[in-house]
PDB file of N, CA, C and O in Angstrom:
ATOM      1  N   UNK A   1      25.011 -14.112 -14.986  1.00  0.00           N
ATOM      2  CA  UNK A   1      24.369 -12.909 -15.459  1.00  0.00           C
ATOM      3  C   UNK A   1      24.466 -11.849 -14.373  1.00  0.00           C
ATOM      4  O   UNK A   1      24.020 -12.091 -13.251  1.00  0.00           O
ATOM      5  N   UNK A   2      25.069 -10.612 -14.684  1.00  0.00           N
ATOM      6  CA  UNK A   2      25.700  -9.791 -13.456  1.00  0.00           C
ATOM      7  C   UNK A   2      24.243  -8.828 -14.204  1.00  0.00           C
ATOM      8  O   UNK A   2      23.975  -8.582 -15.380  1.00  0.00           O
ATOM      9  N   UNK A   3      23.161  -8.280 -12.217  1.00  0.00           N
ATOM     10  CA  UNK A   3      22.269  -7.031 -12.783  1.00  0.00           C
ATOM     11  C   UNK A   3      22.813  -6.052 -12.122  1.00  0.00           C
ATOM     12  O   UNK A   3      23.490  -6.542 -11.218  1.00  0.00           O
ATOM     13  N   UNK A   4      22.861  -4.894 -12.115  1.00  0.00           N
ATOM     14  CA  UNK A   4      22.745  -3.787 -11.266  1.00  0.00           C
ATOM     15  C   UNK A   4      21.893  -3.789 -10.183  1.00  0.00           C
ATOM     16  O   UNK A   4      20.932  -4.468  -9.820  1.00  0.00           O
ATOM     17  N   UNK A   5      22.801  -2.396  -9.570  1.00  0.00           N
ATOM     18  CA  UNK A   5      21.906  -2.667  -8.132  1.00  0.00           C
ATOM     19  C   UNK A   5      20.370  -2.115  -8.402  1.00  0.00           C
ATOM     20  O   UNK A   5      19.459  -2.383  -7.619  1.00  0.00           O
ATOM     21  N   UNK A   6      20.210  -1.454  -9.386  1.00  0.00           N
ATOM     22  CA  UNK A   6      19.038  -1.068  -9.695  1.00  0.00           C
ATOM     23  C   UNK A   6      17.978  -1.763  -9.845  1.00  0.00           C
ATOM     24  O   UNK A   6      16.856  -1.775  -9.340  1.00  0.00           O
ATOM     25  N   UNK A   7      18.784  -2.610 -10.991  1.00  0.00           N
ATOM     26  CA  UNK A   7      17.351  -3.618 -11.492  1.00  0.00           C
ATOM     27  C   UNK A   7      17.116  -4.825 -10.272  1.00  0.00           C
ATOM     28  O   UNK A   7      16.023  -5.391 -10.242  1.00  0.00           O
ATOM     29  N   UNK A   8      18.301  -5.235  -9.161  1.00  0.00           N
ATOM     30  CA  UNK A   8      17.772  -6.000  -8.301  1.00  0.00           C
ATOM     31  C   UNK A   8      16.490  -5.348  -7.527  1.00  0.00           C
ATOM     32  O   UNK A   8      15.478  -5.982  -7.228  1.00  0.00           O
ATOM     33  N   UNK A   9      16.777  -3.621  -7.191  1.00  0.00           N
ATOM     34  CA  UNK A   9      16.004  -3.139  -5.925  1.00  0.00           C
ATOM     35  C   UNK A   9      14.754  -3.413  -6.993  1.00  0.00           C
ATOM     36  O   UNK A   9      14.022  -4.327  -6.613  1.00  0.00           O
ATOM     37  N   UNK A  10      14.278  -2.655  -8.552  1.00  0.00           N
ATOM     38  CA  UNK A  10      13.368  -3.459  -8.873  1.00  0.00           C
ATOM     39  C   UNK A  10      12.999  -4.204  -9.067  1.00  0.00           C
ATOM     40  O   UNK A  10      11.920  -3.921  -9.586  1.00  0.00           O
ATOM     41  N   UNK A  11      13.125  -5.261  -9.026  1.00  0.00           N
ATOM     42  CA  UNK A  11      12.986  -6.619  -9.325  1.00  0.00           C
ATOM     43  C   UNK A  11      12.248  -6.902  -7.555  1.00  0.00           C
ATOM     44  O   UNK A  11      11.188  -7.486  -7.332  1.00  0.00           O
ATOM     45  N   UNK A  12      12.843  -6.514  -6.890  1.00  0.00           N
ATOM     46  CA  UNK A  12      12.794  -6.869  -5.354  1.00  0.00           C
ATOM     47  C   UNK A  12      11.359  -6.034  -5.243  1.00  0.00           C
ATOM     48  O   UNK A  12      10.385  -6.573  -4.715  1.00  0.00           O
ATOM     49  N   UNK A  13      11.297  -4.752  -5.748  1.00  0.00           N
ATOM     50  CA  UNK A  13      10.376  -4.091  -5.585  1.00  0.00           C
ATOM     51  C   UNK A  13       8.956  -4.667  -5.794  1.00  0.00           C
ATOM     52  O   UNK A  13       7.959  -4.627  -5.073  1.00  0.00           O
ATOM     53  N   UNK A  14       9.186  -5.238  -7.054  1.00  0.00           N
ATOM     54  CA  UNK A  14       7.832  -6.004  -8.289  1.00  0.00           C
ATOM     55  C   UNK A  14       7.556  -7.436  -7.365  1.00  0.00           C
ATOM     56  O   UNK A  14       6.467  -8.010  -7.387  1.00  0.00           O
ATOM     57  N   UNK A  15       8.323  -7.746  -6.834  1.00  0.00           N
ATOM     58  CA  UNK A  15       8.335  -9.325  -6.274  1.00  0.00           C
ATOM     59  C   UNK A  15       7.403  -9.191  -4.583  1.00  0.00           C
ATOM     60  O   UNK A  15       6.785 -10.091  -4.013  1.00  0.00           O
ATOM     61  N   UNK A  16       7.584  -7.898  -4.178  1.00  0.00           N
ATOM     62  CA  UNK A  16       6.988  -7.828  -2.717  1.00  0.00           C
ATOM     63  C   UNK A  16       5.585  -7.295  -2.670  1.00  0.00           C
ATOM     64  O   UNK A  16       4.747  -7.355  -1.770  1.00  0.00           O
ATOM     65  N   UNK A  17       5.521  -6.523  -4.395  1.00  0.00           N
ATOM     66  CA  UNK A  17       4.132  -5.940  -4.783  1.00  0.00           C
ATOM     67  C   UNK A  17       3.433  -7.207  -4.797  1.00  0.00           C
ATOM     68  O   UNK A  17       2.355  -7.197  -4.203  1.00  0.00           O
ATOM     69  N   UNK A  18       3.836  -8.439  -5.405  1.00  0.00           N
ATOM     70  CA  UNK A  18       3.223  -9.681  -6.212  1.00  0.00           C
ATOM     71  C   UNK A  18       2.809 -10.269  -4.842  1.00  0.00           C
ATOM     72  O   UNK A  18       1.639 -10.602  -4.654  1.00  0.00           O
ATOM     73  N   UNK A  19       3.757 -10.400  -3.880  1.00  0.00           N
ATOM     74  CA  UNK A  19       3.126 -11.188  -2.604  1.00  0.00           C
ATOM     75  C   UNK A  19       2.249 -10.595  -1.567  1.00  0.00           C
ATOM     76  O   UNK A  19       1.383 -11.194  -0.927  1.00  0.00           O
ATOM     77  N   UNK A  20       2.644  -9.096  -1.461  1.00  0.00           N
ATOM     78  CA  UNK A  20       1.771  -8.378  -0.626  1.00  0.00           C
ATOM     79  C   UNK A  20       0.213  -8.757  -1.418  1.00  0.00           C
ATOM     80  O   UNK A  20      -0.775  -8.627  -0.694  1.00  0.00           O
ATOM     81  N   UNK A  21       0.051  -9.073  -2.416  1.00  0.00           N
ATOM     82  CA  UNK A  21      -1.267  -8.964  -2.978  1.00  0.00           C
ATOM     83  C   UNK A  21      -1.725 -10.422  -3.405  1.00  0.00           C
ATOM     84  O   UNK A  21      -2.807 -10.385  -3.990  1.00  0.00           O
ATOM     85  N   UNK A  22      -1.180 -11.729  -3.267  1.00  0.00           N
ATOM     86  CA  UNK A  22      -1.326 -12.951  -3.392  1.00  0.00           C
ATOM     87  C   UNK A  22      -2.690 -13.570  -2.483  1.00  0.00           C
ATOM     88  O   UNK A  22      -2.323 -13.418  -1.318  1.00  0.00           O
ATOM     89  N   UNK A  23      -3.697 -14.021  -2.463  1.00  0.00           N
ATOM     90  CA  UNK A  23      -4.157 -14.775  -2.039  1.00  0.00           C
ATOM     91  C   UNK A  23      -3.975 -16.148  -2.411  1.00  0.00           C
ATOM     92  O   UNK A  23      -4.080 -16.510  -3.583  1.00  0.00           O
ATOM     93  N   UNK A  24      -3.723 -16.885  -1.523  1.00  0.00           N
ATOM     94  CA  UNK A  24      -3.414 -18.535  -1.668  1.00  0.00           C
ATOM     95  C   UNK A  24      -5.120 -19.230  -1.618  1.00  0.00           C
ATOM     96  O   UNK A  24      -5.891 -18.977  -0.693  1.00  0.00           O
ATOM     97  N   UNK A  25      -5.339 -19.776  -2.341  1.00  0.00           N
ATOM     98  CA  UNK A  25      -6.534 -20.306  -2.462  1.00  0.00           C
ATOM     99  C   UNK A  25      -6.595 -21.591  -2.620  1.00  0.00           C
ATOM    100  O   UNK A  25      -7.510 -22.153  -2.018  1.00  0.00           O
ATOM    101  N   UNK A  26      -5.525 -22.564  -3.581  1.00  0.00           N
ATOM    102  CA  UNK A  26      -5.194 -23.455  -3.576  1.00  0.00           C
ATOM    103  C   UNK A  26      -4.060 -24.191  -3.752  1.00  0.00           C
ATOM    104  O   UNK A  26      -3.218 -23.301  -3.876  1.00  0.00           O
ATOM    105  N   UNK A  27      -3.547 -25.113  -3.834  1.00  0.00           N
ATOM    106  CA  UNK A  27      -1.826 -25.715  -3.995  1.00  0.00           C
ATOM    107  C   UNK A  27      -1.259 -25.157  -5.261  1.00  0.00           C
ATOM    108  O   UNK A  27      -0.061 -24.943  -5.079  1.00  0.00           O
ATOM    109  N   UNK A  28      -1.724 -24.758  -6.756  1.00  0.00           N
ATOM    110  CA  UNK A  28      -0.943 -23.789  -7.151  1.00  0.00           C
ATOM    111  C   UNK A  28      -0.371 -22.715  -6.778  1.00  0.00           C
ATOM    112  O   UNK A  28       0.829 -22.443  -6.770  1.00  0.00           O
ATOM    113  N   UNK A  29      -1.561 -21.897  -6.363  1.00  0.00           N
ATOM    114  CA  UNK A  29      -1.597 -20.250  -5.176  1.00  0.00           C
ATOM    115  C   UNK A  29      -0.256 -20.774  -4.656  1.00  0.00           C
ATOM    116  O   UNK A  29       0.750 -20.168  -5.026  1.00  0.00           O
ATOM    117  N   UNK A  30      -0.127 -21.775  -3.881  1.00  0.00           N
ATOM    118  CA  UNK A  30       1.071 -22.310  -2.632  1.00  0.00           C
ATOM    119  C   UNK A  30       2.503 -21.954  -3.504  1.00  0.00           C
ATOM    120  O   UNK A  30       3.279 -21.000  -3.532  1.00  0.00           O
ATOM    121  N   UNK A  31       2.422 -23.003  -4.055  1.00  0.00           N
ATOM    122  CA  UNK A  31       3.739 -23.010  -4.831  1.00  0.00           C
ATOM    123  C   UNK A  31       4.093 -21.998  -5.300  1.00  0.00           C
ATOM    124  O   UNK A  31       5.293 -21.764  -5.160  1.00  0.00           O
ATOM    125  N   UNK A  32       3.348 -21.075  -5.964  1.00  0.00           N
ATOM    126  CA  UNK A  32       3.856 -19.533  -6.597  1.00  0.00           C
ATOM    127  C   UNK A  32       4.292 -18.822  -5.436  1.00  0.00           C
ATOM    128  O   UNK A  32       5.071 -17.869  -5.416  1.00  0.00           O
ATOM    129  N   UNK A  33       3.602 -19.485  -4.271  1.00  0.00           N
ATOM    130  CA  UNK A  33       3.918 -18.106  -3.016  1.00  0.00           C
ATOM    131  C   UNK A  33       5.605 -18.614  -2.764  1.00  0.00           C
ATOM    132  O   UNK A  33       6.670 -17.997  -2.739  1.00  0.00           O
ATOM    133  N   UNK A  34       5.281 -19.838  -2.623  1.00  0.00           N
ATOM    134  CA  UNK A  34       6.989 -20.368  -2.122  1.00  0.00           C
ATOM    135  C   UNK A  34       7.655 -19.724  -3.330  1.00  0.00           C
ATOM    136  O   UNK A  34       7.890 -18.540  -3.089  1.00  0.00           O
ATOM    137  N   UNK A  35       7.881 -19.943  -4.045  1.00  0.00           N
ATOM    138  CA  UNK A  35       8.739 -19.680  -5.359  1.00  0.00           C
ATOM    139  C   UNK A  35       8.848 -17.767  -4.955  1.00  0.00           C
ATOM    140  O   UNK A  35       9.901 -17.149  -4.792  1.00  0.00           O
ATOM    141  N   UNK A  36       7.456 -17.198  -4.879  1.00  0.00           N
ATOM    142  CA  UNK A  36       7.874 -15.702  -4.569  1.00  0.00           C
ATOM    143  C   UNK A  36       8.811 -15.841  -3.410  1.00  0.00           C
ATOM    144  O   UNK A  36       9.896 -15.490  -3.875  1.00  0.00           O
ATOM    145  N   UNK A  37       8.954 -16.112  -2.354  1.00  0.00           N
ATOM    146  CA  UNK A  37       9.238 -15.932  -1.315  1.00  0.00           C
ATOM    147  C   UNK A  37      10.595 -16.575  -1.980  1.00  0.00           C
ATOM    148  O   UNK A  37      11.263 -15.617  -2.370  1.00  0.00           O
ATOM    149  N   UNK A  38      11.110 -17.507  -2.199  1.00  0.00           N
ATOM    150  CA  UNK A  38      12.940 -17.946  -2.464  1.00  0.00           C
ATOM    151  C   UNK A  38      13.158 -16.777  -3.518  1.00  0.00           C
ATOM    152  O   UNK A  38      14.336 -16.422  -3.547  1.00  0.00           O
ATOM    153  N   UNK A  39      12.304 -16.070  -4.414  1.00  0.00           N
ATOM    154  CA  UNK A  39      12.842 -15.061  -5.525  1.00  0.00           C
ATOM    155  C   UNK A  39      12.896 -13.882  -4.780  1.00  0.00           C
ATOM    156  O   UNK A  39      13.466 -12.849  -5.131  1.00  0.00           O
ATOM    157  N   UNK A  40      12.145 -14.112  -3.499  1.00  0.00           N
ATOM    158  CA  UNK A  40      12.897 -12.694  -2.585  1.00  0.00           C
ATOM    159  C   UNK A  40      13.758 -12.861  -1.812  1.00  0.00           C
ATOM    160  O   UNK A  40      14.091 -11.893  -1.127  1.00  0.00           O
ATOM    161  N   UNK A  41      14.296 -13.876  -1.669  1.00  0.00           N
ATOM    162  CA  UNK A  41      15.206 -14.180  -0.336  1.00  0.00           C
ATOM    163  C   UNK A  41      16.717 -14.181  -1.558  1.00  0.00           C
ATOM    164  O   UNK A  41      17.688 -13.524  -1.184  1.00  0.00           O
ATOM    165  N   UNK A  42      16.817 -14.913  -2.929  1.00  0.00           N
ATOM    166  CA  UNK A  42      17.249 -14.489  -3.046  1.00  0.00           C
ATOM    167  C   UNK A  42      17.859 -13.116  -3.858  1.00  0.00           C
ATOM    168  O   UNK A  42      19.070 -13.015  -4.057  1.00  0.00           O
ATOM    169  N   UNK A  43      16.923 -12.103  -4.291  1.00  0.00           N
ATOM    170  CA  UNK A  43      17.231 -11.029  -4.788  1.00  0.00           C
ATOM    171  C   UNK A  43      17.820  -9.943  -3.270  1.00  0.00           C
ATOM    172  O   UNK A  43      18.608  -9.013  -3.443  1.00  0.00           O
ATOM    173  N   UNK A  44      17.366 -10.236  -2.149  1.00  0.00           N
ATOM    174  CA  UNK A  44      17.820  -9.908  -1.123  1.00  0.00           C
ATOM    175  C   UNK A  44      19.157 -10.421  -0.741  1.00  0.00           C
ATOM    176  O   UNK A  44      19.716  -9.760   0.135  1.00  0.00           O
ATOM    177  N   UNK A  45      19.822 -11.492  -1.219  1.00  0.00           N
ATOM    178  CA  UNK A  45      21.267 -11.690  -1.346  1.00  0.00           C
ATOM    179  C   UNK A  45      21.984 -11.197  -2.396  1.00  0.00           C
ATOM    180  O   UNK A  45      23.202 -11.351  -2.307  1.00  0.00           O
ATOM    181  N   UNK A  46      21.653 -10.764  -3.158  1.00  0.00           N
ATOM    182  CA  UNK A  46      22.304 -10.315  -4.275  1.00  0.00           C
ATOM    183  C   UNK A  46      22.014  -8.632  -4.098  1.00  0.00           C
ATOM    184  O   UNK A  46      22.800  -7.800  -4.550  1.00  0.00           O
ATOM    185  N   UNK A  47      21.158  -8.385  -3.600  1.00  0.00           N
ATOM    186  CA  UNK A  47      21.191  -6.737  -2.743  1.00  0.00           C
ATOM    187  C   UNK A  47      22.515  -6.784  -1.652  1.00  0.00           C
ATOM    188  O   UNK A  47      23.587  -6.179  -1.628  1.00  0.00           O
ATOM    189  N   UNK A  48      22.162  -7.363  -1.151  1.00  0.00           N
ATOM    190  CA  UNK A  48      23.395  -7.678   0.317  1.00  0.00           C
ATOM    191  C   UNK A  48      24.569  -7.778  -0.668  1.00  0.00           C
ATOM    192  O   UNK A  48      24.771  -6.611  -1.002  1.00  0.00           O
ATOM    193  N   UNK A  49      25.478  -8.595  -1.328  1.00  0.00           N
ATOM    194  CA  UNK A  49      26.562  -9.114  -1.827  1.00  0.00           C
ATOM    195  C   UNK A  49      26.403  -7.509  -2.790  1.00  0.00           C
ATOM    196  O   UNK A  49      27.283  -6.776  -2.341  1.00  0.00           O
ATOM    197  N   UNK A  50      25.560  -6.711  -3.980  1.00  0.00           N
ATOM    198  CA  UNK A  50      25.625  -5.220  -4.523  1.00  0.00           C
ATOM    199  C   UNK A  50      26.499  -4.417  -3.613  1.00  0.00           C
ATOM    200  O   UNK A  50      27.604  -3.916  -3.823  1.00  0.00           O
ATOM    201  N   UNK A  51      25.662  -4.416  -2.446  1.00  0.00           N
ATOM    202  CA  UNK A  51      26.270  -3.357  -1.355  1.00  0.00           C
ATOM    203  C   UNK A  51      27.488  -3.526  -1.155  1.00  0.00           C
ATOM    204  O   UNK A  51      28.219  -2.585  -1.467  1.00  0.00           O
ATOM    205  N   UNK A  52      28.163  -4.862  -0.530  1.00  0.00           N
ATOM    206  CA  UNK A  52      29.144  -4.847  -0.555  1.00  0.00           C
ATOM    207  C   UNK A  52      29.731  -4.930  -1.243  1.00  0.00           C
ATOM    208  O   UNK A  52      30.790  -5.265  -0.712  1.00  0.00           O
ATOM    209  N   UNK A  53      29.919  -4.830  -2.664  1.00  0.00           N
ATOM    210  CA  UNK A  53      30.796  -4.645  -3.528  1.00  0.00           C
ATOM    211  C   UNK A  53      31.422  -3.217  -3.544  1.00  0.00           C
ATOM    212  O   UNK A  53      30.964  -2.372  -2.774  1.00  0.00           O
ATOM    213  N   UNK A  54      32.617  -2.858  -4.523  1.00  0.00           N
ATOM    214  CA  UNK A  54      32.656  -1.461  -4.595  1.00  0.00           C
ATOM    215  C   UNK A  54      32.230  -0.800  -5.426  1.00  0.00           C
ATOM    216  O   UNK A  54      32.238  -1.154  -6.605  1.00  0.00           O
ATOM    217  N   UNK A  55      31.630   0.613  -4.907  1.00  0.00           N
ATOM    218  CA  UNK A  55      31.316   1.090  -5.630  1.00  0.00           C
ATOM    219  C   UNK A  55      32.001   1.778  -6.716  1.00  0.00           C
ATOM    220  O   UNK A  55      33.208   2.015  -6.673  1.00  0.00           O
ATOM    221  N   UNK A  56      30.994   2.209  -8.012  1.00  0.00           N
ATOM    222  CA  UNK A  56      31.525   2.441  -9.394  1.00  0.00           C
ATOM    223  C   UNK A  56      32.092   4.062  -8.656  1.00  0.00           C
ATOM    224  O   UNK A  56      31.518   4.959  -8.039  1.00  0.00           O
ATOM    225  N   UNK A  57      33.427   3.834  -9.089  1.00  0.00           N
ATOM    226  CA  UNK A  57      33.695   5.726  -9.284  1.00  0.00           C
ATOM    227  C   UNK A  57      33.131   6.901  -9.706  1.00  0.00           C
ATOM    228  O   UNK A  57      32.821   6.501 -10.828  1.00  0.00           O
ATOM    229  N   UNK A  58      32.876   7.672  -9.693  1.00  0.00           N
ATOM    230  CA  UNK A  58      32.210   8.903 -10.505  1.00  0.00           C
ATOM    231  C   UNK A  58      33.286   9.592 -10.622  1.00  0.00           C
ATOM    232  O   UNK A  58      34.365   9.367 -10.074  1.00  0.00           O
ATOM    233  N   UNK A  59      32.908  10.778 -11.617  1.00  0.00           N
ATOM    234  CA  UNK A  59      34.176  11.702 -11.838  1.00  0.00           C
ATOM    235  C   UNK A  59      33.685  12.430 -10.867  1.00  0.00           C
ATOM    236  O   UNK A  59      32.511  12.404 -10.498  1.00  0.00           O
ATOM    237  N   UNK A  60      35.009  13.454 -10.179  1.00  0.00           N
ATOM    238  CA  UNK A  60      34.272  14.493  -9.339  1.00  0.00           C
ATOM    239  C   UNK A  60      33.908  16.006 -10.131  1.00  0.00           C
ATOM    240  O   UNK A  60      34.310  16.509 -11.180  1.00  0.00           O
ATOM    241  N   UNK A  61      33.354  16.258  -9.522  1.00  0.00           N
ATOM    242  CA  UNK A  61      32.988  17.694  -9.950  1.00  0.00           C
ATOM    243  C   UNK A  61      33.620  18.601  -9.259  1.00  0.00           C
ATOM    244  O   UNK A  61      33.824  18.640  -8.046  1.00  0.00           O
ATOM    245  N   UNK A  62      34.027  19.586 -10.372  1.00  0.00           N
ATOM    246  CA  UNK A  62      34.945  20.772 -10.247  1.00  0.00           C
ATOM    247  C   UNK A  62      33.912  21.728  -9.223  1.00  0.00           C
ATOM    248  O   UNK A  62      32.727  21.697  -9.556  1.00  0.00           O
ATOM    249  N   UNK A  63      34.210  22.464  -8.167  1.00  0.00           N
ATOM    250  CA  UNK A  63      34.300  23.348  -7.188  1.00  0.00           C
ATOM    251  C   UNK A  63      33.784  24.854  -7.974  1.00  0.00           C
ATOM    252  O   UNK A  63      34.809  25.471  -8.267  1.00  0.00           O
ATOM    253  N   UNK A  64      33.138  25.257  -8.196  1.00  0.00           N
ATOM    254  CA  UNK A  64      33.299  26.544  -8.394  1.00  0.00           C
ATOM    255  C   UNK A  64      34.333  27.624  -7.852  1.00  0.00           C
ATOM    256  O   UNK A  64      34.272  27.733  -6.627  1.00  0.00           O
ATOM    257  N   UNK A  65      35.158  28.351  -8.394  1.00  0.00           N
ATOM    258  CA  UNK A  65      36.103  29.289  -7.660  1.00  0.00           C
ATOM    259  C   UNK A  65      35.434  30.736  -7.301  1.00  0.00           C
ATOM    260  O   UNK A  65      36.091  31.590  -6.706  1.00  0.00           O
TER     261      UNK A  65
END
């Protein structure tokens, strides 16, 4: 399933909101945190591997004379 670089940075975005605000309270709490934390490590590879891909062309825009 190929996303854009868009929906990774959100996705990445929604995922750091979820942990910045997590309190761990008990061994469920735990496990969701681990699971956040590998769903950021890897949406952060798939940011890394976006970048380096090439980028989409645009048309250029004509110059005014």
């Amino acid at each position: 399933m190929a996303m854009s670089r868009r929906t990774v940075e959100t996705l990445l975005d929604l995922v750091e909101i979820k942990l910045s605000s997590m309190q761990v309270l008990d061994r469920e709490d735990a496990r969701e945190l681990a699971q956040l934390e590998n769903c950021r490590r890897d949406l952060l590879a798939m940011r890394a591997a976006l970048k380096g891909a090439r980028p989409i062309a645009r048309p250029a825009i004509a110059e005014a004379s």
